[in-house]
C-alpha positions as CSV (number, residue, x, y, z in Angstrom):
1,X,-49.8,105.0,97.0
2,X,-48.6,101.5,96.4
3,X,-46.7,100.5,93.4
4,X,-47.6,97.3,91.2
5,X,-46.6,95.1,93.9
6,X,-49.0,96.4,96.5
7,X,-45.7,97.8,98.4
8,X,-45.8,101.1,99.6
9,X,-42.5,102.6,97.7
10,X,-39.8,103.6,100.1
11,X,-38.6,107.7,100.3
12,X,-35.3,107.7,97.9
13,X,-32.5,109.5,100.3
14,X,-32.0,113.0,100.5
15,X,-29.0,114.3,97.6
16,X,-27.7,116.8,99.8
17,X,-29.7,118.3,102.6
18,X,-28.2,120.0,105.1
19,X,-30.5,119.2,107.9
20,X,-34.2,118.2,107.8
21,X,-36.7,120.5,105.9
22,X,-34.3,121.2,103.2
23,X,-35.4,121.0,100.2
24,X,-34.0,118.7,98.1
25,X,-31.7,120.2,94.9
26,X,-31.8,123.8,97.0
27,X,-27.7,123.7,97.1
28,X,-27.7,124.5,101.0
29,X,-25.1,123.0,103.0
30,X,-23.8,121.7,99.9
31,X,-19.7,121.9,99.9
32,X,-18.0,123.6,97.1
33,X,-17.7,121.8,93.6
34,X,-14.8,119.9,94.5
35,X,-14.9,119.6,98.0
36,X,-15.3,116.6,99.7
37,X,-16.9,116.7,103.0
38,X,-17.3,114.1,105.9
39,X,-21.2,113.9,105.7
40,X,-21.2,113.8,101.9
41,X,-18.4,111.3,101.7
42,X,-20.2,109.0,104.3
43,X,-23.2,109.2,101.7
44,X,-21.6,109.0,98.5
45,X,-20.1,105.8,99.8
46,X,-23.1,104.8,100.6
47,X,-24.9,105.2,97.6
48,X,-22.1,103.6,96.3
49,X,-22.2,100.7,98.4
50,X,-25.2,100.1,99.9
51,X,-25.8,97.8,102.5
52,X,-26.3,94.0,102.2
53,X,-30.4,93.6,101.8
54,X,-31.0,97.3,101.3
55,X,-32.4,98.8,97.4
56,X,-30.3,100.5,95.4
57,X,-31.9,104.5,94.0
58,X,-33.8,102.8,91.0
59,X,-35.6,100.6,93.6
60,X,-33.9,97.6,93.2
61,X,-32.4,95.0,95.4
62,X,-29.1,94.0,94.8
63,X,-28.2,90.2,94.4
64,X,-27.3,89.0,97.7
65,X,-23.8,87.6,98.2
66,X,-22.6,84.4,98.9
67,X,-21.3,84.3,102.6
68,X,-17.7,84.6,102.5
69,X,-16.3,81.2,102.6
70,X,-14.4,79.7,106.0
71,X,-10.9,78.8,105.5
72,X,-10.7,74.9,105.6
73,X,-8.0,72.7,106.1
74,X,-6.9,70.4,102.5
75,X,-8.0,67.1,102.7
76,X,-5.7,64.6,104.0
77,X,-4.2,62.8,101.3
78,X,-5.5,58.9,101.0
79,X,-3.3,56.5,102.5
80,X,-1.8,54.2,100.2
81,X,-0.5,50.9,100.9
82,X,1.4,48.9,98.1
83,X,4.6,48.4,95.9
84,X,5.7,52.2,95.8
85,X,6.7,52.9,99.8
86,X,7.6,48.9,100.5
87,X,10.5,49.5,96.9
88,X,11.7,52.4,98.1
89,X,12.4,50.8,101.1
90,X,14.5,48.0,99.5
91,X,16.2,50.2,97.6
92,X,17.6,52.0,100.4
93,X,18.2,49.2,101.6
94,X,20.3,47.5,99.0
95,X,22.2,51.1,98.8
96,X,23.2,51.0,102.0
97,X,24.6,47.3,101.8
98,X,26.6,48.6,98.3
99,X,28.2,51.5,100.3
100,X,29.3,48.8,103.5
101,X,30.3,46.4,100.9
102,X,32.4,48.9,99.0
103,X,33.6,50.4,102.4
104,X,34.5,47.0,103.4
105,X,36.3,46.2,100.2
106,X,38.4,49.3,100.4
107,X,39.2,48.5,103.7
108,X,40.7,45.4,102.9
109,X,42.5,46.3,100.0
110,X,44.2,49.1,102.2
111,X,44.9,46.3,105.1
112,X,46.3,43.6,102.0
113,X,48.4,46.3,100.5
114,X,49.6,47.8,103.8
115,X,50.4,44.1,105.1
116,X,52.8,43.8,101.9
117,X,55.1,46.3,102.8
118,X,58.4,44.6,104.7
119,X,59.7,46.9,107.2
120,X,63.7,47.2,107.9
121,X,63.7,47.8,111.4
122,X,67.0,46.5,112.1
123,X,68.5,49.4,109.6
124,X,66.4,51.8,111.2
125,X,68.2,50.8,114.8
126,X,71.8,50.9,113.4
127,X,71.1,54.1,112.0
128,X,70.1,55.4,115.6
129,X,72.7,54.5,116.8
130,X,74.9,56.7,114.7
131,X,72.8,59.7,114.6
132,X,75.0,61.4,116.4
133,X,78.0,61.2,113.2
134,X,75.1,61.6,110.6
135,X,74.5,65.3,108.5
136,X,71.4,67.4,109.4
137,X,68.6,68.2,107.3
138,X,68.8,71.7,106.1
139,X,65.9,73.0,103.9
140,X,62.7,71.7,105.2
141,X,60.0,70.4,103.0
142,X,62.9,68.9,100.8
143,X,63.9,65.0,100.5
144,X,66.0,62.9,100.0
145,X,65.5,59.0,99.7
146,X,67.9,55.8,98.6
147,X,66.9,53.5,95.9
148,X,68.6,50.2,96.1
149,X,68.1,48.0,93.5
150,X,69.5,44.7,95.4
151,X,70.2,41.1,93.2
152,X,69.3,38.9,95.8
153,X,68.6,35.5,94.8
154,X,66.2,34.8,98.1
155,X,62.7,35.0,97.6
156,X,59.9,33.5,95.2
157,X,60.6,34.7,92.0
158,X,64.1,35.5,92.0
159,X,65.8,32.0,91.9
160,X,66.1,32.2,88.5
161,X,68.4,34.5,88.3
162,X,71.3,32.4,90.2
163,X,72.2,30.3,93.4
164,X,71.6,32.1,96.9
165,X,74.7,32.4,98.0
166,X,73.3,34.1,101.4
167,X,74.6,37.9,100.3
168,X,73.1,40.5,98.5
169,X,75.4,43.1,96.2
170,X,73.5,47.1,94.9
171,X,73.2,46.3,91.4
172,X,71.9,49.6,91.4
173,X,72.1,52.7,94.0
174,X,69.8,56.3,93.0
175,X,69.7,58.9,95.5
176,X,66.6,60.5,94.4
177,X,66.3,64.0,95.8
178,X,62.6,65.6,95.6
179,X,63.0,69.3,95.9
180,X,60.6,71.4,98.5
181,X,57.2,72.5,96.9
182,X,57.2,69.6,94.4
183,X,59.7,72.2,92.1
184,X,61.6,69.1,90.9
185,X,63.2,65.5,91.1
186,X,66.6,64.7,90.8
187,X,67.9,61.2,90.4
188,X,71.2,60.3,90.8
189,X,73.1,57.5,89.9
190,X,76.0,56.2,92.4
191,X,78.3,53.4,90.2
192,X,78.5,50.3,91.9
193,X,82.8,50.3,91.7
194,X,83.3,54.0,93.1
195,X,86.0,53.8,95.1
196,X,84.4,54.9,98.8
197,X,85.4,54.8,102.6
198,X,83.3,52.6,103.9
199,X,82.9,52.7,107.6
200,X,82.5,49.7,110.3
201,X,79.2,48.3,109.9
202,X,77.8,46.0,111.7
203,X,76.7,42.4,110.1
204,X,73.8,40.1,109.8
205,X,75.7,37.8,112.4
206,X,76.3,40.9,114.7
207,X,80.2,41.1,114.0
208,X,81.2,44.2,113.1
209,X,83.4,45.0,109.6
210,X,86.5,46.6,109.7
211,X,86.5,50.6,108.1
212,X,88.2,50.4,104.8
213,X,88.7,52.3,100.9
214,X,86.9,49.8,98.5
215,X,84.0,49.7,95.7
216,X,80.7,51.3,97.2
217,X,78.3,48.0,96.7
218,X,80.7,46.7,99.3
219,X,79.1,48.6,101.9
220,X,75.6,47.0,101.0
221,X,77.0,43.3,100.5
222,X,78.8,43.6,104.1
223,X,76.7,45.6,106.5
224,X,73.2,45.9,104.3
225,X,71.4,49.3,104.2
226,X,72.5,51.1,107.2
227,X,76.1,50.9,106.3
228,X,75.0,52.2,102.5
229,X,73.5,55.0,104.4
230,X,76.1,56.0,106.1
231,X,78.8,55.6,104.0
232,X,76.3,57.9,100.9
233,X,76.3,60.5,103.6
234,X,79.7,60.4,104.8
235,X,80.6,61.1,100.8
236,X,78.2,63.5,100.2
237,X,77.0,65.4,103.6
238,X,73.5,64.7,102.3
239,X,70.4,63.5,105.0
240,X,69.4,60.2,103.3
241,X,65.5,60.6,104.9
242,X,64.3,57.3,103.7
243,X,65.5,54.2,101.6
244,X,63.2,51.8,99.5
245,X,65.4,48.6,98.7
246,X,63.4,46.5,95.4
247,X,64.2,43.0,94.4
248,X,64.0,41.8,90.7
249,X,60.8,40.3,91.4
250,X,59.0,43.4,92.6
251,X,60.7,45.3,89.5
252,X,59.3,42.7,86.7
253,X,55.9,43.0,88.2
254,X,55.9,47.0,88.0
255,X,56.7,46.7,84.4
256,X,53.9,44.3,84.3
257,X,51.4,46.2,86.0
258,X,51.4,49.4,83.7
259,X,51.6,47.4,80.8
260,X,55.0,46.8,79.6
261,X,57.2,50.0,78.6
262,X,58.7,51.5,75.3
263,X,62.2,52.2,74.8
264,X,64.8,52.5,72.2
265,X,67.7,49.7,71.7
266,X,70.4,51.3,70.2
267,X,71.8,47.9,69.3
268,X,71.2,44.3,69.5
269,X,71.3,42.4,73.0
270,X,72.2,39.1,73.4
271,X,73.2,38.5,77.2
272,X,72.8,35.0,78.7
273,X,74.0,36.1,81.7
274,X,71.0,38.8,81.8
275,X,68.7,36.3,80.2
276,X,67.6,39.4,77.4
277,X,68.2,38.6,73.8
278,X,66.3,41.8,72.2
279,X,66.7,43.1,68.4
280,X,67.5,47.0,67.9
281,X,64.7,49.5,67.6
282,X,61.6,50.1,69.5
283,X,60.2,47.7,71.8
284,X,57.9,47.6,74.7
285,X,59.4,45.4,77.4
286,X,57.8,43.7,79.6
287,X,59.1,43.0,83.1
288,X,61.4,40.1,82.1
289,X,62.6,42.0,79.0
290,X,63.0,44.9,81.0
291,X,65.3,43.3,83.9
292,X,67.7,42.2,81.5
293,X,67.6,45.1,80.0
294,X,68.5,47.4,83.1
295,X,71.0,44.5,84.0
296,X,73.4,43.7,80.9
297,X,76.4,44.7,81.1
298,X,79.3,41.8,79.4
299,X,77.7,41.7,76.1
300,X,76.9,45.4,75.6
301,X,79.9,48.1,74.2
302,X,83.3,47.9,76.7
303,X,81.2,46.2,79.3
304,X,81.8,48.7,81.8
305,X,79.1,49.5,84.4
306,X,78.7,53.2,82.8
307,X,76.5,52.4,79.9
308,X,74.4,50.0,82.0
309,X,73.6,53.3,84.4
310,X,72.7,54.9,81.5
311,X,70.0,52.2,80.1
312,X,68.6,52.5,83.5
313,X,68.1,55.9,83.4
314,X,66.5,56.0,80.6
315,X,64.1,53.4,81.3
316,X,63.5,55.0,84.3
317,X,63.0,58.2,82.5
318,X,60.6,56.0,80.4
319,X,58.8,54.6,82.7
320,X,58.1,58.0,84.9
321,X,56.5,59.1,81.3
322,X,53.8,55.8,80.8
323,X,52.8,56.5,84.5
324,X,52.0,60.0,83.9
325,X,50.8,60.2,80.7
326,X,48.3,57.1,81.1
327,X,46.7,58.1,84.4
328,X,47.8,55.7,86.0
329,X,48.0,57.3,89.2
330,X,44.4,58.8,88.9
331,X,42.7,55.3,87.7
332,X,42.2,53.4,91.2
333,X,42.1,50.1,88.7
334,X,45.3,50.6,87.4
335,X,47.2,51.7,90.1
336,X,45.7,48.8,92.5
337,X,48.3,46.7,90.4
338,X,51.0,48.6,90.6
339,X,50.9,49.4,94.3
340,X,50.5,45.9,94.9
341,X,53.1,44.7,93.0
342,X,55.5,47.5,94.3
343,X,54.3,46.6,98.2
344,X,54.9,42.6,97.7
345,X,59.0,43.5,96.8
346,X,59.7,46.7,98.5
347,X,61.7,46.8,101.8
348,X,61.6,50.3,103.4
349,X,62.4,52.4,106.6
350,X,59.5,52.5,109.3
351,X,59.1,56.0,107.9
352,X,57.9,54.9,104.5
353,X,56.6,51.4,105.4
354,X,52.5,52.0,105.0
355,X,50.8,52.8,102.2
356,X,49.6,56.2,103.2
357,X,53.4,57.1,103.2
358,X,54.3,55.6,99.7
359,X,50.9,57.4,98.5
360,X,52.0,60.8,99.4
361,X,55.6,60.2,98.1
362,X,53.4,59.5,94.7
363,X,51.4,61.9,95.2
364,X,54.3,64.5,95.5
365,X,55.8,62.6,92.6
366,X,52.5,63.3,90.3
367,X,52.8,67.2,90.5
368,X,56.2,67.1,88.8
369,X,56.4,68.0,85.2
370,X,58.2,65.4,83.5
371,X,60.8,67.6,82.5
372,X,61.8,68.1,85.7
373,X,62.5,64.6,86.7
374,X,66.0,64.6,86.2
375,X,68.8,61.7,85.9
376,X,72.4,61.9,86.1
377,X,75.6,60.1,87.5
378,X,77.8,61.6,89.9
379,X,80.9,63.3,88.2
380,X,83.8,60.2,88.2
381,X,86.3,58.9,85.7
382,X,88.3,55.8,85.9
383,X,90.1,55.2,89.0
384,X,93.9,56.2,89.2
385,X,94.9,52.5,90.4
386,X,92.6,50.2,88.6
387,X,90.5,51.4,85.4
388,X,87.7,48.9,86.7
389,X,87.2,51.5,89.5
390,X,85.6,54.3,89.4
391,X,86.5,58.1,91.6
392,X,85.0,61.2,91.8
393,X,85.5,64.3,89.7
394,X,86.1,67.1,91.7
395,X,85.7,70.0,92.5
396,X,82.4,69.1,90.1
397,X,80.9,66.2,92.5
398,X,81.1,68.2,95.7
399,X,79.2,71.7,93.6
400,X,77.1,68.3,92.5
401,X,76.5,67.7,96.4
402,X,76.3,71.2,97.5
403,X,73.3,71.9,95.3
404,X,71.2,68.8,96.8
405,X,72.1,69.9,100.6
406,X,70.6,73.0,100.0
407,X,67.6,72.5,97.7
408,X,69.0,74.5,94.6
409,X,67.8,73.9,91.0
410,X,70.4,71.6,89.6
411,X,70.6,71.9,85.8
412,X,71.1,68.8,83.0
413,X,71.9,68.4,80.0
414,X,72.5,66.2,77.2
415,X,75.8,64.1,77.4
416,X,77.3,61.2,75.9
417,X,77.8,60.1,79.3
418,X,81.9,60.7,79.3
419,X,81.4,64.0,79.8
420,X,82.8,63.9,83.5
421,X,85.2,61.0,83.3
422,X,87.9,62.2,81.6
423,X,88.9,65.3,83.0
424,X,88.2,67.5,85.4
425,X,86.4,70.2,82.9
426,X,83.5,69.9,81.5
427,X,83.3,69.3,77.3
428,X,83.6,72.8,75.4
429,X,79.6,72.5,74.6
430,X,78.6,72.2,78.1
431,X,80.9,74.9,79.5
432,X,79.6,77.4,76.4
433,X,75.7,76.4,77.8
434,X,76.9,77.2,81.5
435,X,78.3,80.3,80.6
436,X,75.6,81.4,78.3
437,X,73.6,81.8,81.7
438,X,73.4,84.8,83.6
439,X,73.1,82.8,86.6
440,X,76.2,80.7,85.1
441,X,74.1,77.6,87.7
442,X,77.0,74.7,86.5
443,X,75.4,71.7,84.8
444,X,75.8,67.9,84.3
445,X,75.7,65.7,81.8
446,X,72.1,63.9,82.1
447,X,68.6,64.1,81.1
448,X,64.9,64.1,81.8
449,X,61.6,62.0,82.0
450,X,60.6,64.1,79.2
451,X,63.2,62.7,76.2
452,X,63.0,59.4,78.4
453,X,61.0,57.6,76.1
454,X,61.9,56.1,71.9
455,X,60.7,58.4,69.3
């Protein structure tokens, strides 16, 4: 029997025979409801599923199924030839000339500035020579470096300011002591007319001076900066690790370079001899102001060289404040000026003669609060013999002395800078303050970077 087609119809397959003969629906060899077993399975799955080209149980054929596609490869992306790869060639190209260019530029600026420091070698040798005599360093990490502010006439600039007479006098002398850890700064004034032993010293001519009890700046007149160094350490027992001498030049120009900087006259100045003539109040000085300002003396109260250390620490104070607080030492364009200004006039020890050495001495610098940058003046009154002179307080300037050897805190406060010059105690306030601390840590008449500047 054929269906409509004419094709003979196919058997449907068997539903669960057990073997052939069985009769279909009969429940032989059928497992138990439930049960799954392997022949069944096989044909379920194939009734389920059957095979490509065969018919399904209602007699029709399935839809064949597209061949399973091969896995091909993406096509290659089109080359492309034009603006796109030939600019971004020229652009790293032109970024790579920037970064020599600025590399180069650094570079130079490092060699210019580095070429601007003047190295005292001669010092350096006179100083070995005596390094047997000289004190030992005894806290490490700690510092301690001369400031010498010299009035030299010699060099561009500084003609203005008088004849070269072929000697140099300390107008001003700080032994600046940085303590270990960058904990503090202390700044210490030594006055020009202290009455000192000076030792022999040899001179610019290579004669040697004879030793001798006279004013400090002596020493630096006679036998330059060696013989200050050793005559600083023979009064204190302090290591003097480096020394920085600065003419008036190289002082103007700092002032210059960060922009002038604010103090308070107390009164008027008229000083020819200083070349200042300033009104009282607040002013911002710029660096010729600011010399004269540092520098009068004559024209100012009894004319004695106390109040003049006094102005200059407080400028100094004042100036430690504008650098800080206007970034000056973070902003590469404003402390390019500086550093070159500071390297064109400074004179230093091969130790502190390139400017990676006088960056990490600012660097070290930058980390201290301003309130503890300190300035004082050694404990002295007038000298016994001659009221021009000055001597030392004791036992106040060796406990002064003491502190700085061995790295301990030294403590200031606010003076009227007589505090230590007329006898050997300390005014009522001060000893009330020192005894008010359980650590009763003795302090000096001073102050800080902090109150430096004119409110």
């Amino acid at each position: 029997m054929t269906d409509s087609a004419g094709t003979p119809p196919e058997p449907d397959p068997p539903t669960g025979a057990s073997g052939p003969g069985t009769p279909a629906g009969s429940g032989k060899g059928h497992p138990p409801r439930g049960g799954k077993s392997g022949k069944g399975a096989k044909k379920r799955r194939q009734r389920t599923a059957p095979p490509s080209g065969g018919r399904a149980k209602n007699g029709t054929r399935p839809a064949k199924q597209p061949p399973a596609a091969e896995p091909t490869e993406p096509p290659a992306a089109p080359h492309r030839t034009g603006f796109r790869p030939r600019g971004l060639r020229v652009v790293a190209f032109v970024g790579a000339v920037a970064v020599l260019v600025a590399a180069g530029a650094g570079w130079w600026l490092y060699k210019k500035l580095d070429a601007n420091i003047t190295t005292d070698s001669s010092a350096a040798a006179e100083l070995e020579r005596y390094e047997r005599e000289r004190p030992s360093a005894l806290v490490r990490g700690a510092r301690n470096i001369l400031l010498i502010g010299s009035d030299t006439r010699a060099g561009s600039g500084n003609a203005e300011y008088g004849r070269d007479k072929g000697t140099q006098r300390s107008d001003t002398t700080i032994l600046l002591h940085l303590a270990a850890h960058g904990r503090g700064a202390t700044a210490v004034s030594v006055p020009r007319d202290l009455m000192v032993h000076i030792p022999s010293c040899r001179k610019r001519d290579g004669s040697r001076t004879t030793a001798q009890f006279a004013q400090f700046n002596w020493a630096f007149e006679r036998g330059g900066t060696a013989c200050t160094v050793r005559t600083l350490e023979k009064l204190t027992g302090i290591r003097i690790d480096h020394h920085v001498v600065i003419d008036f030049r190289g002082f103007k120009d700092m002032v210059d370079a960060v922009g002038g900087v604010r103090v308070c006259v107390t009164e008027p100045i008229d000083d020819p001899d200083a070349r200042v003539n300033l009104k009282a109040g607040a002013r911002t000085l710029d660096g010729e102001q600011a010399l004269g300002y540092v520098r009068a003396r004559k024209s100012l109260g009894n004319g004695s060289d106390t109040e003049r250390m006094e102005r200059q620490q407080q400028f100094l104070g004042a100036l430690v404040n504008k650098v800080q607080s206007n970034g000056v030492l973070l902003n590469p364009t404003r402390l390019y000026p500086v550093l070159d200004a500071a390297t064109k006039s400074v004179t230093t020890d091969p130790g502190l003669d390139s400017l990676k050495d006088l960056y990490d001495l600012s660097r070290a610098m930058r980390g201290v609060p301003t309130e503890k940058v300190q300035f004082l003046t050694v404990p002295r009154r007038p000298y016994r013999n001659n009221p021009n002179r000055d001597e030392l307080v004791q036992p106040r300037a060796n406990s002064l002395f003491k502190r700085l050897r061995d790295d301990e805190p030294v403590v200031v406060v606010p003076g009227d800078g007589q505090q230590e010059s007329g006898s050997e105690e300390p005014s009522e306030s001060s000893r009330h303050k020192r005894d008010a601390s359980p650590s009763a840590t003795p302090t000096f008449a001073g102050t800080n970077a902090a109150v430096g500047t004119c409110r």
